[in-house]
C-alpha positions, 0 to 999 in steps of 0.5 A: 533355420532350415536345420530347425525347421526339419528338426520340428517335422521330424520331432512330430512324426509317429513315434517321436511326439512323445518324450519322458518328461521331467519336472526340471531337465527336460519339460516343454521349455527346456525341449525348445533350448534343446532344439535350438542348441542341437540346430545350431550344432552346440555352437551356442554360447549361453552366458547364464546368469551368475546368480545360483537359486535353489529349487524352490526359489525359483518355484516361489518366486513364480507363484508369490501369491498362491500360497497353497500351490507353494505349500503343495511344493514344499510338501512334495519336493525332496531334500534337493529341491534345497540346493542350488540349481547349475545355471543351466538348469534354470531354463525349465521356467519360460522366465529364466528361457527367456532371459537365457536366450537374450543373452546367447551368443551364437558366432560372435553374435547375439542369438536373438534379435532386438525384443519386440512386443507382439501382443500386449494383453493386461489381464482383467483379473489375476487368480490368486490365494487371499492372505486370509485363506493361507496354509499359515493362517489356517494351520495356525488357527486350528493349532489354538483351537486344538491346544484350546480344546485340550487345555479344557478338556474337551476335545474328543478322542476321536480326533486323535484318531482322525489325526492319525489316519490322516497323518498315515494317508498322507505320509502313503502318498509322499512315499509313492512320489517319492519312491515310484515316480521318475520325478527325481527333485521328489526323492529323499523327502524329509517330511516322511519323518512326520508323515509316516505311513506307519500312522495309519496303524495307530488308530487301531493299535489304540483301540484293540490292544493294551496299553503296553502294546501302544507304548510299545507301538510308540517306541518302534514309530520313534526309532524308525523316525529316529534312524531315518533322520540319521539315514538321510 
């Protein structure tokens, strides 16, 4: 206890209170297992659970009814945010640090005293996304209004264009995280293929050149599409 107790003062002074924070290896919970480990001079034995989750599982099981915070995150999470995490990984969720800690063992003994409830509050509301207002009813709802409008002929060119932009913003932003940040579960991400960057361009290939030069334009968007998906 002492051992920790100096540990948290030296932790605070000028040039120590700050870290390089990382989503899943070194966050605000894992930086609590880490201290107490280092106190405790690595002789805690954590017994993690047996039961492996993937990134994103564990991501969507914490938030089940914000439907658009969990479409953020499949949006943004790279390819290994689909494997299975090593049990010590599961400690960047205040959840599963919880639990690991009711497990640990230290010296033959549990780490942790028998639990205890030090403040009941019940909440008199829970913020979350009504079902009506999902990403999959909303992106449903407008796929049958754009395929409705095409069917008749009525939608404008416009939209075309306006799809294209936004394909190419978008596709701007997942390259940045996915290749400027240090959050390194955002790396390699599959949906580049359908977000390229190089969209933004579209718009303009098709109104200043010739039709051979956007079948053209096409073709080059495609066999890099193409060569990407082989590359990852």
């Amino acid at each position: 206890r002492q051992k920790l107790y100096n540990q948290l003062w030296t932790n605070a002074l000028p040039g120590n209170d700050t870290y390089h924070y990382d989503f899943v290896k070194d966050n605000c919970a894992t930086q609590l297992q880490h201290m107490v480990d280092v106190a405790c001079s690595g002789g805690i034995r954590w017994n993690y659970p047996t039961q492996r989750y993937t990134l994103k599982q564990m991501l969507h099981e914490s938030m089940p009814h914000f439907y658009w915070t969990k479409f953020g995150y499949d949006l943004l999470l790279g390819a290994g945010s689909d494997t299975l995490m090593a049990p010590a990984m599961t400690s960047f969720l205040p959840k599963y640090l919880f639990e690991n800690f009711g497990a640990a063992q230290y010296m033959g003994q549990n780490l942790t005293g028998p639990e205890e409830m030090m403040l009941d509050v019940k909440p008199e509301w829970t913020e979350q996304d009504e079902w009506y207002f999902s990403p999959a009813l909303v992106f449903g709802l407008l796929s049958l209004l754009i395929l409705t409008l095409m069917y008749f002929e009525k939608l404008p060119k416009w939209s075309d264009y306006l799809w294209f932009i936004l394909l190419g913003l978008f596709g701007c932003f997942i390259f940045f995280m996915s290749n400027f940040t240090a959050h390194h579960v955002m790396k390699h991400n599959w949906n580049l293929l359908w977000t390229n960057p190089l969209l933004l361009m579209w718009p303009f290939i098709c109104a200043r050149q010739s039709f051979r030069w956007v079948r053209v334009y096409g073709c080059v968007i495609s066999l890099g599409i193409a060569l990407a998906l082989l590359g990852y």
